[in-house]
mmCIF file of the N, C-alpha and C atoms, coordinates in Angstrom:
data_MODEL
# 
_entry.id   MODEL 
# 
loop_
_atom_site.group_PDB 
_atom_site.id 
_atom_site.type_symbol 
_atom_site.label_atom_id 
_atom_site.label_alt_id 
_atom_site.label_comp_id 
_atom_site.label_asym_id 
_atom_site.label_entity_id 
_atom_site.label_seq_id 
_atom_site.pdbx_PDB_ins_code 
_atom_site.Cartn_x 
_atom_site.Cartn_y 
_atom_site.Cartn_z 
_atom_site.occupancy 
_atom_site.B_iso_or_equiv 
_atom_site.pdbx_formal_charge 
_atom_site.auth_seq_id 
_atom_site.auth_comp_id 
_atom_site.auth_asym_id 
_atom_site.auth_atom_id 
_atom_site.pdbx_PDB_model_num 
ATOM 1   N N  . UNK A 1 1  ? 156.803 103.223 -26.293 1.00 0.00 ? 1  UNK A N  1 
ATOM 2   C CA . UNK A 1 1  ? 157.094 103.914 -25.052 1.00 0.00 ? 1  UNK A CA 1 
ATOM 3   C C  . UNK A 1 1  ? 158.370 104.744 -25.223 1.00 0.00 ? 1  UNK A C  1 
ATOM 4   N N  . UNK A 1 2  ? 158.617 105.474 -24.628 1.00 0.00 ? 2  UNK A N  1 
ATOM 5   C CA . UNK A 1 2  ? 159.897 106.729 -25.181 1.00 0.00 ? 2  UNK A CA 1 
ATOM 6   C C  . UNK A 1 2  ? 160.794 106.554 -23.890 1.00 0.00 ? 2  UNK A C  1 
ATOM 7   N N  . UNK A 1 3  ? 161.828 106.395 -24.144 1.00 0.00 ? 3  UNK A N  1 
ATOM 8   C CA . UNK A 1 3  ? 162.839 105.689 -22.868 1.00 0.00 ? 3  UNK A CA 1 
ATOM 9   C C  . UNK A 1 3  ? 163.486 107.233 -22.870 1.00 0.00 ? 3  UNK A C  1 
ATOM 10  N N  . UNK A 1 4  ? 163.639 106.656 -21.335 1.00 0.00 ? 4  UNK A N  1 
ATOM 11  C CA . UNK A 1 4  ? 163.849 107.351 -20.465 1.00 0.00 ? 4  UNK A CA 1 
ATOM 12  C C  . UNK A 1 4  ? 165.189 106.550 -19.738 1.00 0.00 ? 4  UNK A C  1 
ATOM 13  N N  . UNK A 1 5  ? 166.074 107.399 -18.676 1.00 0.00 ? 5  UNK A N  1 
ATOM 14  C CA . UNK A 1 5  ? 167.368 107.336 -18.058 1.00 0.00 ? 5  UNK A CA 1 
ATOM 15  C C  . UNK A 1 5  ? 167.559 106.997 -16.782 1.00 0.00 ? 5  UNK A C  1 
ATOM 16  N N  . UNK A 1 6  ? 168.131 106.257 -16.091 1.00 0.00 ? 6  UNK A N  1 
ATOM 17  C CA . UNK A 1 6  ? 167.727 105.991 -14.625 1.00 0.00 ? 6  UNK A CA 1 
ATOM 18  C C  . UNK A 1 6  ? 169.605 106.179 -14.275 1.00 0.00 ? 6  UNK A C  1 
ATOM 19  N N  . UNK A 1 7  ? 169.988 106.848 -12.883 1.00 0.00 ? 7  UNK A N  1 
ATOM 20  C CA . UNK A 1 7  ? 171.209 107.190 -12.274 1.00 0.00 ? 7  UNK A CA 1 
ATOM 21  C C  . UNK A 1 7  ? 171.355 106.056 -11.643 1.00 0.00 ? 7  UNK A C  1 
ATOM 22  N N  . UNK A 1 8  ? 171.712 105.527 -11.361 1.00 0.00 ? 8  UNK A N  1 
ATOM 23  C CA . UNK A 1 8  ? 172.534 104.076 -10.540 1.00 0.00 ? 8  UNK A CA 1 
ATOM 24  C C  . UNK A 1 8  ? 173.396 104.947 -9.511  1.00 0.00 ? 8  UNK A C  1 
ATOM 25  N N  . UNK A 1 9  ? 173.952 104.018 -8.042  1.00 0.00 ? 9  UNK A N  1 
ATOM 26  C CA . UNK A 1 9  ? 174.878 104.944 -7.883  1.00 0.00 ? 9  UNK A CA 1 
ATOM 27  C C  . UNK A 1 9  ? 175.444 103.020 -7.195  1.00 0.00 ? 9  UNK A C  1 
ATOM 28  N N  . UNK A 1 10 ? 176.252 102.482 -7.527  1.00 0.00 ? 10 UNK A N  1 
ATOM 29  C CA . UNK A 1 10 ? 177.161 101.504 -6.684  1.00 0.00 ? 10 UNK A CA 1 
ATOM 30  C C  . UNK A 1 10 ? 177.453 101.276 -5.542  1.00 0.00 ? 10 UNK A C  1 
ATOM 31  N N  . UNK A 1 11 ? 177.390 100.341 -4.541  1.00 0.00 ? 11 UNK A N  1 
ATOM 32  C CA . UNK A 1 11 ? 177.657 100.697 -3.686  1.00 0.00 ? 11 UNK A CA 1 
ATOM 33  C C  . UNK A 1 11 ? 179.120 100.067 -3.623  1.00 0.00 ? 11 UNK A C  1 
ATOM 34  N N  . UNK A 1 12 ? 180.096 100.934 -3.473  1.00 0.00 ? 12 UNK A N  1 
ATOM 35  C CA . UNK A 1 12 ? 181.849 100.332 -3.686  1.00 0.00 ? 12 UNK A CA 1 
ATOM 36  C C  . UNK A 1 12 ? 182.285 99.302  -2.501  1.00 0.00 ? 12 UNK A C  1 
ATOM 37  N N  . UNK A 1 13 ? 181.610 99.325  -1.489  1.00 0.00 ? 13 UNK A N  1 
ATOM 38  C CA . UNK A 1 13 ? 182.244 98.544  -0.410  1.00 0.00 ? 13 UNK A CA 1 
ATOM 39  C C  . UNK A 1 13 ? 181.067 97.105  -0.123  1.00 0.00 ? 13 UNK A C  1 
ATOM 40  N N  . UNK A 1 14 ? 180.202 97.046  -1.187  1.00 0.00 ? 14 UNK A N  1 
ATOM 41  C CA . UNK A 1 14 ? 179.181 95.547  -0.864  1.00 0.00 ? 14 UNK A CA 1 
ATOM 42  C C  . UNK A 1 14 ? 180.735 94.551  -2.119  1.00 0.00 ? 14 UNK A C  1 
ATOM 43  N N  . UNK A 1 15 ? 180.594 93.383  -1.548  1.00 0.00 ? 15 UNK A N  1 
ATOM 44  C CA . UNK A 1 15 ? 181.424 92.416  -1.729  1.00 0.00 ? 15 UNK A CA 1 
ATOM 45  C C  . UNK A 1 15 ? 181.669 92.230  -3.750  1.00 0.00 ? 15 UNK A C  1 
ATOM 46  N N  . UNK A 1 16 ? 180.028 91.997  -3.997  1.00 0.00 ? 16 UNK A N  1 
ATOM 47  C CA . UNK A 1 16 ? 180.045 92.190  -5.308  1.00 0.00 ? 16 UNK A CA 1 
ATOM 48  C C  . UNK A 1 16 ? 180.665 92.981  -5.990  1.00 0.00 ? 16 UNK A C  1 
ATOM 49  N N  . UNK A 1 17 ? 180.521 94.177  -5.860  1.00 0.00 ? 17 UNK A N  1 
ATOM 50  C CA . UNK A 1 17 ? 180.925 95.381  -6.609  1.00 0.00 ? 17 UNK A CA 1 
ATOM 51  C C  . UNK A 1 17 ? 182.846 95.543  -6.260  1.00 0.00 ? 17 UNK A C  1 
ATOM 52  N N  . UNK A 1 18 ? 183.575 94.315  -5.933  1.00 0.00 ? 18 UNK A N  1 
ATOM 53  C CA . UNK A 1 18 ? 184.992 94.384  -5.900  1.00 0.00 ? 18 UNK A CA 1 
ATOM 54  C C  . UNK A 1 18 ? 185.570 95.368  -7.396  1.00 0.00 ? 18 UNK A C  1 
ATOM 55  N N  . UNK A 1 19 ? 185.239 94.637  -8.089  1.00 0.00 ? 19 UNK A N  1 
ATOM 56  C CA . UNK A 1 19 ? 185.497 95.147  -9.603  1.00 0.00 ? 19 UNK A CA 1 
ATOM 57  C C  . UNK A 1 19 ? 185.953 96.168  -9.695  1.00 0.00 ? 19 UNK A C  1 
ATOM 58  N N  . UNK A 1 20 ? 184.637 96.970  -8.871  1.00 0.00 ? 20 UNK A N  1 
ATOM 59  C CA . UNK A 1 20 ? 184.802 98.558  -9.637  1.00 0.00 ? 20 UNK A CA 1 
ATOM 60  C C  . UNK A 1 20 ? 185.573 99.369  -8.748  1.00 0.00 ? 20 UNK A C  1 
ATOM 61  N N  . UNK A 1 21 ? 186.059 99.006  -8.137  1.00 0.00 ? 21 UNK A N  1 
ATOM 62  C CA . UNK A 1 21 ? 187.381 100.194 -7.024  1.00 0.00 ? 21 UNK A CA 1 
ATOM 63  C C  . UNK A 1 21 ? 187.523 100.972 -7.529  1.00 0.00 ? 21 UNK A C  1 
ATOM 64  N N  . UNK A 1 22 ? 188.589 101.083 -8.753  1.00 0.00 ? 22 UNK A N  1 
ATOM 65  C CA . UNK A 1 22 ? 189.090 102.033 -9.307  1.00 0.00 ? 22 UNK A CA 1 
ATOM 66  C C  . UNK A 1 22 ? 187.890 102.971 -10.322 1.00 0.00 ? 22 UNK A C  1 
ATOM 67  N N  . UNK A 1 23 ? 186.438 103.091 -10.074 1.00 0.00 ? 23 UNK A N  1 
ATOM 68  C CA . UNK A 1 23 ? 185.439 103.714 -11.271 1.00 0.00 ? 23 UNK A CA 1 
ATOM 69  C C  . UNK A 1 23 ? 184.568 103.850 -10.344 1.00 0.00 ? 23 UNK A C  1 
ATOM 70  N N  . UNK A 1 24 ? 183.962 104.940 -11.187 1.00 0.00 ? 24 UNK A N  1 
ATOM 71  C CA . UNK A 1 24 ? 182.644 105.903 -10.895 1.00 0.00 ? 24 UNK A CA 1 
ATOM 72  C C  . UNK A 1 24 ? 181.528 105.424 -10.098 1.00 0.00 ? 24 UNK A C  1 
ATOM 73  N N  . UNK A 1 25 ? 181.317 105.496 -9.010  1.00 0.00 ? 25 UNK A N  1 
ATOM 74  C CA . UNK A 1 25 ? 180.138 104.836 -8.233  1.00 0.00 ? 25 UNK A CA 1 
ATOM 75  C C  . UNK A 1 25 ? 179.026 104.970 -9.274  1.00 0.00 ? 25 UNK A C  1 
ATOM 76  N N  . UNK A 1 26 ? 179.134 105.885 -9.985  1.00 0.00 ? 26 UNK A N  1 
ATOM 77  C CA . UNK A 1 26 ? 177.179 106.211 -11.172 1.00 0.00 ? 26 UNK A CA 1 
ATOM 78  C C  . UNK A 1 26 ? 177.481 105.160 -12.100 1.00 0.00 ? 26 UNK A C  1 
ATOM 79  N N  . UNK A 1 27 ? 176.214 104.989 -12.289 1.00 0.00 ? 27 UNK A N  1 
ATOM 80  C CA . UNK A 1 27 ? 176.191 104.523 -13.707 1.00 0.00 ? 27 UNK A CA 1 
ATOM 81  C C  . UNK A 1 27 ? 174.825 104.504 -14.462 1.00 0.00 ? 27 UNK A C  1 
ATOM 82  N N  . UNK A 1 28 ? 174.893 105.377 -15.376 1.00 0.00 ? 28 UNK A N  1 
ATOM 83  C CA . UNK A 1 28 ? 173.561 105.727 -16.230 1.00 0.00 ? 28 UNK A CA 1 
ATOM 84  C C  . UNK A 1 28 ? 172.890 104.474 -17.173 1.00 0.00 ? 28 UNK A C  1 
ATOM 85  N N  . UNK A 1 29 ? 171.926 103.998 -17.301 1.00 0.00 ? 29 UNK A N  1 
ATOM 86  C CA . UNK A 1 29 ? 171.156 103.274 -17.865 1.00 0.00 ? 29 UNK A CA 1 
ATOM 87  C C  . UNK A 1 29 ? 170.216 103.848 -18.732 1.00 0.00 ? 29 UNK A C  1 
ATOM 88  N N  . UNK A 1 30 ? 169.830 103.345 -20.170 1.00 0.00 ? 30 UNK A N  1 
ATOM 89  C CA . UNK A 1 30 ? 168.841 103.434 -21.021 1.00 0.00 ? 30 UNK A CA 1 
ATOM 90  C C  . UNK A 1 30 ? 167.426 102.568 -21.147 1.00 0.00 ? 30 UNK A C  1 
ATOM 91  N N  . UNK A 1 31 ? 166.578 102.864 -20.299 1.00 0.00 ? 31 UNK A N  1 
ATOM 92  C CA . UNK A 1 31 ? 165.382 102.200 -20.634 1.00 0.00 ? 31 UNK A CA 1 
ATOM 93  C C  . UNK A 1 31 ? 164.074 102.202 -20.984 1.00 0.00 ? 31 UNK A C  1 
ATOM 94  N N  . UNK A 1 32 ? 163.439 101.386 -21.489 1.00 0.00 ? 32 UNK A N  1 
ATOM 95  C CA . UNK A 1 32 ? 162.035 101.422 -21.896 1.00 0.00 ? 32 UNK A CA 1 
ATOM 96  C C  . UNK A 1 32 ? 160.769 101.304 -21.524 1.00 0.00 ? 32 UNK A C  1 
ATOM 97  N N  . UNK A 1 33 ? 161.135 100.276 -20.453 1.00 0.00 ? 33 UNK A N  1 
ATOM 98  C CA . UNK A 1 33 ? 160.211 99.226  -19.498 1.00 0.00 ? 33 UNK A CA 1 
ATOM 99  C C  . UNK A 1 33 ? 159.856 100.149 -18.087 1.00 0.00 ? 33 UNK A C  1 
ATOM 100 N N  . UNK A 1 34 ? 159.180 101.014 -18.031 1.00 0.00 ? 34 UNK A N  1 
ATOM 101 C CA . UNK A 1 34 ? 158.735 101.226 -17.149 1.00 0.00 ? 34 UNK A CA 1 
ATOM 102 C C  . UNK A 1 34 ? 157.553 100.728 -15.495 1.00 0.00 ? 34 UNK A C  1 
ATOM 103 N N  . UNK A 1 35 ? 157.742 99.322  -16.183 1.00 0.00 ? 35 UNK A N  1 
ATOM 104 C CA . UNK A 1 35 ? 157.131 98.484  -15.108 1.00 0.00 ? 35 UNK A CA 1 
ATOM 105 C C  . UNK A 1 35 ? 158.049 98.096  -14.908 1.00 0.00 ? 35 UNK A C  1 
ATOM 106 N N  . UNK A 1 36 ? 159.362 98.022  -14.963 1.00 0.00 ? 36 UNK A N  1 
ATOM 107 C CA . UNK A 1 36 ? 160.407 96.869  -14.295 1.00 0.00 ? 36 UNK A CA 1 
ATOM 108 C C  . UNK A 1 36 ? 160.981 97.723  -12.991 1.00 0.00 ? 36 UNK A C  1 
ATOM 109 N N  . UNK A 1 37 ? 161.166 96.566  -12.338 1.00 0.00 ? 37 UNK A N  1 
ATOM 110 C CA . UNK A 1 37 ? 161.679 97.378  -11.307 1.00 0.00 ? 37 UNK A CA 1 
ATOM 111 C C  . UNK A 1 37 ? 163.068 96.918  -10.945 1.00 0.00 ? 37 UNK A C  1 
ATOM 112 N N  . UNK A 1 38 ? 164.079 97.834  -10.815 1.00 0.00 ? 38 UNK A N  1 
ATOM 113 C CA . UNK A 1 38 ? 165.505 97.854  -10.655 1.00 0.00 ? 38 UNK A CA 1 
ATOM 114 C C  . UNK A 1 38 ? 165.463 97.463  -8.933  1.00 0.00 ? 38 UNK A C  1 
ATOM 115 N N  . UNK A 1 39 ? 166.053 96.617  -8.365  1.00 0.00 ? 39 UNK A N  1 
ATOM 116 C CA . UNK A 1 39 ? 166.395 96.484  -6.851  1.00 0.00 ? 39 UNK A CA 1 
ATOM 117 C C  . UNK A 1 39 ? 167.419 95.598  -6.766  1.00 0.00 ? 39 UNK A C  1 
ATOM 118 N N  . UNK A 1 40 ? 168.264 95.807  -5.589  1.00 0.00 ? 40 UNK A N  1 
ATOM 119 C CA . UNK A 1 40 ? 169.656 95.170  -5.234  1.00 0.00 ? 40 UNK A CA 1 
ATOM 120 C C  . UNK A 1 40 ? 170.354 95.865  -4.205  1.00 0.00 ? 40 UNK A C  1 
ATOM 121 N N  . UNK A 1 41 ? 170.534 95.399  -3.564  1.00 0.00 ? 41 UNK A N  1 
ATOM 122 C CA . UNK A 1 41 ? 171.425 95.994  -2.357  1.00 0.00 ? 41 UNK A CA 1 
ATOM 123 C C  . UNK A 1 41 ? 172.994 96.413  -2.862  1.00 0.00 ? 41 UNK A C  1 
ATOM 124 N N  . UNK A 1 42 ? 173.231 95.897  -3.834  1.00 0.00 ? 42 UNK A N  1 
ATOM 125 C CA . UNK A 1 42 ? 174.434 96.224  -4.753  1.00 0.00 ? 42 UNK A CA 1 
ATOM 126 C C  . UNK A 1 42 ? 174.478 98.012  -4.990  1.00 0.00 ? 42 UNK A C  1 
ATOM 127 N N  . UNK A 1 43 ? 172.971 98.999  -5.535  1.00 0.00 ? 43 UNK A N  1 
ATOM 128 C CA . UNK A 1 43 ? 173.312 99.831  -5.827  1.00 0.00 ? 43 UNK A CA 1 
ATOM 129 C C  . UNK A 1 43 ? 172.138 100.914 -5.602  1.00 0.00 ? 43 UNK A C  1 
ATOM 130 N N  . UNK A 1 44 ? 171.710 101.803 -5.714  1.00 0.00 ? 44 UNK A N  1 
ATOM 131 C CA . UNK A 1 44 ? 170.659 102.654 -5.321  1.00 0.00 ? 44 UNK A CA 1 
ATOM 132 C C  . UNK A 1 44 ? 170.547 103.212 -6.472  1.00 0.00 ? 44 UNK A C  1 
ATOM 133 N N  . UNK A 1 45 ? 168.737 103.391 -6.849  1.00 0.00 ? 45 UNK A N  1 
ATOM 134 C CA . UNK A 1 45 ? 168.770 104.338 -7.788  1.00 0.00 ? 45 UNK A CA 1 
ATOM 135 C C  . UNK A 1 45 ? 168.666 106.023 -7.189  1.00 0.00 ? 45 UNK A C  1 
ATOM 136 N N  . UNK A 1 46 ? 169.000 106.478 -7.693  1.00 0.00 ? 46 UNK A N  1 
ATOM 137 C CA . UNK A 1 46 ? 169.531 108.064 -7.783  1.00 0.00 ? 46 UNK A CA 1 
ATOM 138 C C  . UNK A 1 46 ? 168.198 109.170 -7.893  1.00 0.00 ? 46 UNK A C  1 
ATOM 139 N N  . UNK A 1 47 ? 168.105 108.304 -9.282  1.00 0.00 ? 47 UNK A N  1 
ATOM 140 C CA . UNK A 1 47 ? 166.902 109.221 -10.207 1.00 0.00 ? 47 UNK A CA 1 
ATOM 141 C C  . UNK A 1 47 ? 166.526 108.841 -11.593 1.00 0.00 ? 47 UNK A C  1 
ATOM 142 N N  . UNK A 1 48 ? 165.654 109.353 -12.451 1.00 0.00 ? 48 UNK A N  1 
ATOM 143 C CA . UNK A 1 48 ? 165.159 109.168 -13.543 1.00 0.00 ? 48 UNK A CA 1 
ATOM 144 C C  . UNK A 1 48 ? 164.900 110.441 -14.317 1.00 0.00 ? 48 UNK A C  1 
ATOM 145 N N  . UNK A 1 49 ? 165.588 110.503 -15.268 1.00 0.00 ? 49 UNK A N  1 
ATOM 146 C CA . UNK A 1 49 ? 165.596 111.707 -16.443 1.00 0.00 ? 49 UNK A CA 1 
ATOM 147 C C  . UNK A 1 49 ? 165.070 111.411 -17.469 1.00 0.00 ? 49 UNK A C  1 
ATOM 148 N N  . UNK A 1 50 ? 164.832 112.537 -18.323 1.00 0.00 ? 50 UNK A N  1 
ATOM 149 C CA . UNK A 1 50 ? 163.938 111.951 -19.721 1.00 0.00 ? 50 UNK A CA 1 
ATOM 150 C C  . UNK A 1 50 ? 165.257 112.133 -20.593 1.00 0.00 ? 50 UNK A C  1 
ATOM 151 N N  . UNK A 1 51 ? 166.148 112.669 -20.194 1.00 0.00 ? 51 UNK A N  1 
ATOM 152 C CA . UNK A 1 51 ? 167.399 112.940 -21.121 1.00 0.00 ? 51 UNK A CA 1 
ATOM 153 C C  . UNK A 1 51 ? 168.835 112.093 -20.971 1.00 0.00 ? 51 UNK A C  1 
ATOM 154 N N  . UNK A 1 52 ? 169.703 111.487 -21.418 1.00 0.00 ? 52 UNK A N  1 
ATOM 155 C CA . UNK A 1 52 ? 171.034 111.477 -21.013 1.00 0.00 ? 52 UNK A CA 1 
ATOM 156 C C  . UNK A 1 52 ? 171.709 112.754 -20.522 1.00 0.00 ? 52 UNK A C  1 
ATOM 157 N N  . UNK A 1 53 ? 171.508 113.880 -21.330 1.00 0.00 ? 53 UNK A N  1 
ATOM 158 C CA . UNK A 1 53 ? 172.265 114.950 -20.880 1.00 0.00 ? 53 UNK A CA 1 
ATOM 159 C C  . UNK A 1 53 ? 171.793 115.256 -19.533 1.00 0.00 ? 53 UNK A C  1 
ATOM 160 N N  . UNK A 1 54 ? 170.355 115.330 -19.049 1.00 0.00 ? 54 UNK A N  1 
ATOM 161 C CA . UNK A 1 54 ? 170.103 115.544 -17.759 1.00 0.00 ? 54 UNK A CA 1 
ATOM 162 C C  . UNK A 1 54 ? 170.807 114.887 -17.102 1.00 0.00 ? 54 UNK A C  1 
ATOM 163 N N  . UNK A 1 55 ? 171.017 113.428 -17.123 1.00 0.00 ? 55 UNK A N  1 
ATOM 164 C CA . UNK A 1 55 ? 170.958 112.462 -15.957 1.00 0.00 ? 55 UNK A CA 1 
ATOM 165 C C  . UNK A 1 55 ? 172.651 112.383 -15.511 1.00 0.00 ? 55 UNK A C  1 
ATOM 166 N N  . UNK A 1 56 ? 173.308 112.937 -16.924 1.00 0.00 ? 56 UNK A N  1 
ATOM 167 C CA . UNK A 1 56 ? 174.826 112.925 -16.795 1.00 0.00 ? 56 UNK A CA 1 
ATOM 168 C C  . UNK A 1 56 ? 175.360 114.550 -15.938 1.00 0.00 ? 56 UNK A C  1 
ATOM 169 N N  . UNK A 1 57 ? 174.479 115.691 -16.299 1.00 0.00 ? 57 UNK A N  1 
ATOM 170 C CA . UNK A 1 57 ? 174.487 116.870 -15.495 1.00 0.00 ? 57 UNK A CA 1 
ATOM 171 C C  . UNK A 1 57 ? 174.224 116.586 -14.098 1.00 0.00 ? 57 UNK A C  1 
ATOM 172 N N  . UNK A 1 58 ? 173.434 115.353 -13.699 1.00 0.00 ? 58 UNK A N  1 
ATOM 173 C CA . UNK A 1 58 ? 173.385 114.933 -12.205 1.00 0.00 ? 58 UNK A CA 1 
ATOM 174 C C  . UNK A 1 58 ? 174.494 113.847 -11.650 1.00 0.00 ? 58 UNK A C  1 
ATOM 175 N N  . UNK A 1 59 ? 174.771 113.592 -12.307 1.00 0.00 ? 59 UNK A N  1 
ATOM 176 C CA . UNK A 1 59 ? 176.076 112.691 -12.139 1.00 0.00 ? 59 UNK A CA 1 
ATOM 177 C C  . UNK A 1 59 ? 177.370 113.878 -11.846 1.00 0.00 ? 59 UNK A C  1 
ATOM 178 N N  . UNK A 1 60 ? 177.410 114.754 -12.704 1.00 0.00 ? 60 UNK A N  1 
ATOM 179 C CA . UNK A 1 60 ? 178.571 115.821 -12.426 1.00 0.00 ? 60 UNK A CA 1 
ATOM 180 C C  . UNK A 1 60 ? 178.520 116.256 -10.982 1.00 0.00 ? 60 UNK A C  1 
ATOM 181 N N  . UNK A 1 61 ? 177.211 116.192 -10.416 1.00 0.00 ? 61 UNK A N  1 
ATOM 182 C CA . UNK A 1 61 ? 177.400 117.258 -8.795  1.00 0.00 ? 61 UNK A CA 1 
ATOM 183 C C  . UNK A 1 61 ? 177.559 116.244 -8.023  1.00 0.00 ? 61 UNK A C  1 
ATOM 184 N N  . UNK A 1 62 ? 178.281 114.881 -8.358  1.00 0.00 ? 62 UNK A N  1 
ATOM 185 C CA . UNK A 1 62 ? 178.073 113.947 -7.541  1.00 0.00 ? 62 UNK A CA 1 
ATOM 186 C C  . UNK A 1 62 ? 177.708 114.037 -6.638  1.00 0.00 ? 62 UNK A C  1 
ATOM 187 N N  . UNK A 1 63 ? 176.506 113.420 -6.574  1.00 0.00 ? 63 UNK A N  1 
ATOM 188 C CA . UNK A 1 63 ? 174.751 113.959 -5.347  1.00 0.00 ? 63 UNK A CA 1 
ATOM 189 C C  . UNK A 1 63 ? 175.173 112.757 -4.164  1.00 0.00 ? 63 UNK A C  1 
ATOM 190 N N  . UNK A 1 64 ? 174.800 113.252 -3.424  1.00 0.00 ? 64 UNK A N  1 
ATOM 191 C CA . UNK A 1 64 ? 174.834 112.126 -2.297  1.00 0.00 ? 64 UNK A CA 1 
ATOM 192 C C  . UNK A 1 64 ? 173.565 111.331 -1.767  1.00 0.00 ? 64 UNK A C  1 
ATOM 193 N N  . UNK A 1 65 ? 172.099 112.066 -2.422  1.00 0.00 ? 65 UNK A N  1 
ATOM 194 C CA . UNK A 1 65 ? 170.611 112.076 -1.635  1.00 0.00 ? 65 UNK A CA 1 
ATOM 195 C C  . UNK A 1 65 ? 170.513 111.673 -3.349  1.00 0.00 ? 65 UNK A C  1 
ATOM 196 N N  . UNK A 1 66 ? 169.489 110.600 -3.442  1.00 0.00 ? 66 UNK A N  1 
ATOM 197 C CA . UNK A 1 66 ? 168.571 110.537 -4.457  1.00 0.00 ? 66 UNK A CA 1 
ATOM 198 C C  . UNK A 1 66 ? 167.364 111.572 -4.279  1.00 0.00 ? 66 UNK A C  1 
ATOM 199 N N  . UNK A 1 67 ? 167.246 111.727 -5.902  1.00 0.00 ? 67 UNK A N  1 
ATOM 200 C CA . UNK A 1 67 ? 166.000 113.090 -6.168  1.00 0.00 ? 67 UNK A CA 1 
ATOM 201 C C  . UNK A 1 67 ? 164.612 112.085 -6.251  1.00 0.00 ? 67 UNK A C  1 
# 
């Protein structure tokens, strides 16, 4: 299967995510498994690219709406 990129975006103010105050609500992932499914109230996915470079060019306009 040819992996593909998924955008994360954090959510900074759920209890868990204390940690990351000071860092990037995104966070890009590498995966393979296209039956798995990512869920958590912790973070929203964004989107899915076939590229890193795409998925990091969507991270730059820090998006507010998942695509």
């Amino acid at each position: 299967m040819k992996p593909f990129f998924i955008v994360f975006k954090h959510d900074l103010k759920h209890p868990a995510n204390s940690w990351r105050k000071n860092r990037s609500p995104f966070e890009i992932w590498k995966e393979h498994d296209d039956s798995f499914k990512h869920d958590s109230v912790t973070y929203e996915i964004m989107g899915y690219f076939s590229t890193r470079k795409d998925a990091q060019a969507f991270v730059k306009t820090n998006p507010v709406e998942a695509v």
